[in-house]
PLY file of the C-alpha trace (Angstrom):
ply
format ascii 1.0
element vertex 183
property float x
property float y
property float z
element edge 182
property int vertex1
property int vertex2
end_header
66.28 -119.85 38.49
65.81 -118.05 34.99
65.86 -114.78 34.73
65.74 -112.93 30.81
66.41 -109.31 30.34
65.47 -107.63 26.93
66.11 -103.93 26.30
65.65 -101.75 22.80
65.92 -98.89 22.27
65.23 -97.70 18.64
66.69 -99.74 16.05
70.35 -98.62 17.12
70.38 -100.12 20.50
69.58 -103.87 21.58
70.30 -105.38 24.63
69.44 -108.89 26.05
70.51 -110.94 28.84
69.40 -114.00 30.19
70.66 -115.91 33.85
69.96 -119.55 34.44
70.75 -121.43 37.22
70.03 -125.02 37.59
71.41 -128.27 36.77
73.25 -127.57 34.05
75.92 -126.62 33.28
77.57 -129.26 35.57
81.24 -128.38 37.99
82.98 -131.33 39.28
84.20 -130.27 42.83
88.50 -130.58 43.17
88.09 -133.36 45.69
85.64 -135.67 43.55
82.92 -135.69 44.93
79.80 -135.51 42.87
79.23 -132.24 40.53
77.54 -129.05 41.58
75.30 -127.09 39.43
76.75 -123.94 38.37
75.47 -120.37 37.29
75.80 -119.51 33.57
74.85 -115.80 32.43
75.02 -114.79 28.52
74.72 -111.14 27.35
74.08 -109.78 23.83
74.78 -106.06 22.98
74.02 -104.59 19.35
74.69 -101.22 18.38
74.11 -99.88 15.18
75.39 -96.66 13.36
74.50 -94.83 10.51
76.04 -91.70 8.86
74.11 -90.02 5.48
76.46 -87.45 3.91
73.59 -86.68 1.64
71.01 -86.08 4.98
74.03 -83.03 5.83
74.19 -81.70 2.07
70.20 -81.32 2.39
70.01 -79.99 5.86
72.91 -77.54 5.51
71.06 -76.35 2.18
67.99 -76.01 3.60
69.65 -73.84 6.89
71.31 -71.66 4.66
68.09 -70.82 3.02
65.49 -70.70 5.54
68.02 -68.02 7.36
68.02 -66.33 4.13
64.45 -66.21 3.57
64.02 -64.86 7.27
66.39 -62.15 6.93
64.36 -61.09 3.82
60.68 -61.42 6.04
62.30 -59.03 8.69
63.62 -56.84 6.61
60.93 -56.25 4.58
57.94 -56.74 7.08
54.41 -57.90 6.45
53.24 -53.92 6.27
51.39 -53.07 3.19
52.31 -54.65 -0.14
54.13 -58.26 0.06
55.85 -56.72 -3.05
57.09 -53.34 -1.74
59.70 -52.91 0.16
62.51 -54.39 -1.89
65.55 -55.39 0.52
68.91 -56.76 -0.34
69.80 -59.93 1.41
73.63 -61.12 0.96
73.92 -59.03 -2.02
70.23 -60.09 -3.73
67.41 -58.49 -3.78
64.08 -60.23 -2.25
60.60 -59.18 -1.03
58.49 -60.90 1.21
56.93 -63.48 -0.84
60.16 -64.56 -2.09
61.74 -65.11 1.56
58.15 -66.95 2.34
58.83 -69.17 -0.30
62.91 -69.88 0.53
61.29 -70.59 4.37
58.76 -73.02 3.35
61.70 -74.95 0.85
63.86 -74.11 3.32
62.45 -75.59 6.32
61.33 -78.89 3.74
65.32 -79.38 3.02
66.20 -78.99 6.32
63.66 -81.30 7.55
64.30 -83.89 4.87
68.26 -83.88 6.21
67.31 -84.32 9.68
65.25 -87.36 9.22
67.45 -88.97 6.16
64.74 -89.15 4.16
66.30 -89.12 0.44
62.59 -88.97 -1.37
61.67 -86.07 0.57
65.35 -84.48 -0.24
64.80 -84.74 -3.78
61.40 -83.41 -3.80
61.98 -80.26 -2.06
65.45 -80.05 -4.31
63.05 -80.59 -7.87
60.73 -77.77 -6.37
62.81 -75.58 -5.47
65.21 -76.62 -8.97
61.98 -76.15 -11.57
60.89 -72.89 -9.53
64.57 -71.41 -9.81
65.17 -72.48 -13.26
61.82 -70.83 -14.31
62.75 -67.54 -12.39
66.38 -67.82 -13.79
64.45 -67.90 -17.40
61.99 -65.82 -17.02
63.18 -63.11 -14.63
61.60 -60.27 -15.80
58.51 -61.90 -15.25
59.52 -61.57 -11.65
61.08 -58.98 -11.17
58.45 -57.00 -9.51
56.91 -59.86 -7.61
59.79 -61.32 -6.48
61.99 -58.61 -6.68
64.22 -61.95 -8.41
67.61 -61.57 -9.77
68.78 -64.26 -12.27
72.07 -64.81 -10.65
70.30 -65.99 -7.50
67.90 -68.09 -9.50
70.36 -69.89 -11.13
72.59 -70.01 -7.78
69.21 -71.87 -6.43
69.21 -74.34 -9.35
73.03 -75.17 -8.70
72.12 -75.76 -4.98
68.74 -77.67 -6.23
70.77 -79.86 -8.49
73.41 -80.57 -5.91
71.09 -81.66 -3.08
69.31 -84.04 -5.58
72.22 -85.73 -6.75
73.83 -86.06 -3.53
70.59 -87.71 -2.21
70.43 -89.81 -5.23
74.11 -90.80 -5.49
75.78 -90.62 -2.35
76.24 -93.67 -0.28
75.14 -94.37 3.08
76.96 -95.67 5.88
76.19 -97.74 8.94
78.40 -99.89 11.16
76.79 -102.85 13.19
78.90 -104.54 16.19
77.37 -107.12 18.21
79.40 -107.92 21.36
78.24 -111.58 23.05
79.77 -112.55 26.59
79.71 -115.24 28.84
79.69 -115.26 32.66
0 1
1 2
2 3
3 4
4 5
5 6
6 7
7 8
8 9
9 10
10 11
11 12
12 13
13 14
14 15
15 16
16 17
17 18
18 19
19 20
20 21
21 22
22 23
23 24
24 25
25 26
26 27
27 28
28 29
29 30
30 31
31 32
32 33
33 34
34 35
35 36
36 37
37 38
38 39
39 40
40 41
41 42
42 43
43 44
44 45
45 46
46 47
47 48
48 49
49 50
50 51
51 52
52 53
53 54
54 55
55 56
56 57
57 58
58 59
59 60
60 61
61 62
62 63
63 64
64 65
65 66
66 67
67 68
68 69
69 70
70 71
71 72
72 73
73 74
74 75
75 76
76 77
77 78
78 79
79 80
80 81
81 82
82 83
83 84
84 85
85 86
86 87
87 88
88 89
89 90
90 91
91 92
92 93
93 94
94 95
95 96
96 97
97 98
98 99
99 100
100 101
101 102
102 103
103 104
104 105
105 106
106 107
107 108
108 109
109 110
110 111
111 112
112 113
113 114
114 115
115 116
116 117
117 118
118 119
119 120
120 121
121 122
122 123
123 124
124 125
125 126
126 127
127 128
128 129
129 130
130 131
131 132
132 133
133 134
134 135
135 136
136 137
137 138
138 139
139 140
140 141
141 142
142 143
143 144
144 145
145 146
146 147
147 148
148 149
149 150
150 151
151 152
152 153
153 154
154 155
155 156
156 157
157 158
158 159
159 160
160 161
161 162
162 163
163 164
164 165
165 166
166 167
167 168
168 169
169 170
170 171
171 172
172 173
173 174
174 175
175 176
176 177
177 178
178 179
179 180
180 181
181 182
């Protein structure tokens, strides 16, 4: 008798198994007479796990700013101009195409953290850097539009520069055991 059992599931969870039963291995009975076949069973179990600081950096950025930018779409409502009303959100002033634009980068980040992906991470951190530096720069050029204040601009490119380099720097880690038993 052979019997094989193979399970995955995902790449962080492998399991096989197989049962044979036949002449071999052989077990010489206590009294001597001639040897009995015996059952031998052998089971593999991998697990795998992975932990990306830098995938928590870009999610936790990208949280903080998609609530942000939907604070600032209540607040100031899709009624009328996207400019007018001007409403303060944590102390800084935004309209409603400015929290449209922190959702859309917002939900990018958070995305990017909750699947690990580091290229996506520093995309979505180098748009939402260049945009912030260019607002920080150029903020009266915004100021109506936007309803932009530098400080919050240049708080953006801080956050910007901090998800890229954590996604470019930071190490991952992931622990692999493998347990193999005999019955």
């Amino acid at each position: 008798m052979k019997e094989s059992i193979t399970t995955q599931q995902s790449p962080q969870y492998e399991r096989a198994q197989t049962v044979s039963d036949g002449t071999s291995p052989m077990q010489t009975v206590s009294d001597g007479t001639s040897p009995v076949p015996t059952e031998t069973s052998t089971s593999r179990t991998s697990f795998s796990r992975r932990f990306a600081p830098d995938a928590i950096i870009a999610a936790v950025a990208g949280l903080v700013l998609l609530v942000i930018g939907l604070i600032a779409i209540t607040r100031a409502g899709f009624e009328g101009s996207m400019r007018v009303p001007v409403v303060e959100v944590l102390g800084f002033t935004h309209t409603t195409i400015l929290g449209l634009i922190e959702v859309a980068l917002g939900a990018g980040l958070l995305i990017a953290g909750a699947t690990a992906s580091r290229g996506a991470a520093v995309f979505f951190a180098g748009v939402l850097g260049v945009g912030a530096f260019v607002g920080a720069v150029q903020t009266s050029t915004f100021k109506s539009s936007l309803a932009l204040e530098a400080s919050f601009a240049w708080l953006a490119v801080i956050t910007a520069v901090v998800v890229a380099l954590s996604a470019l720097l930071i190490p991952r880690f992931s622990k692999q055991s493998t347990v193999v038993s005999a019955h």
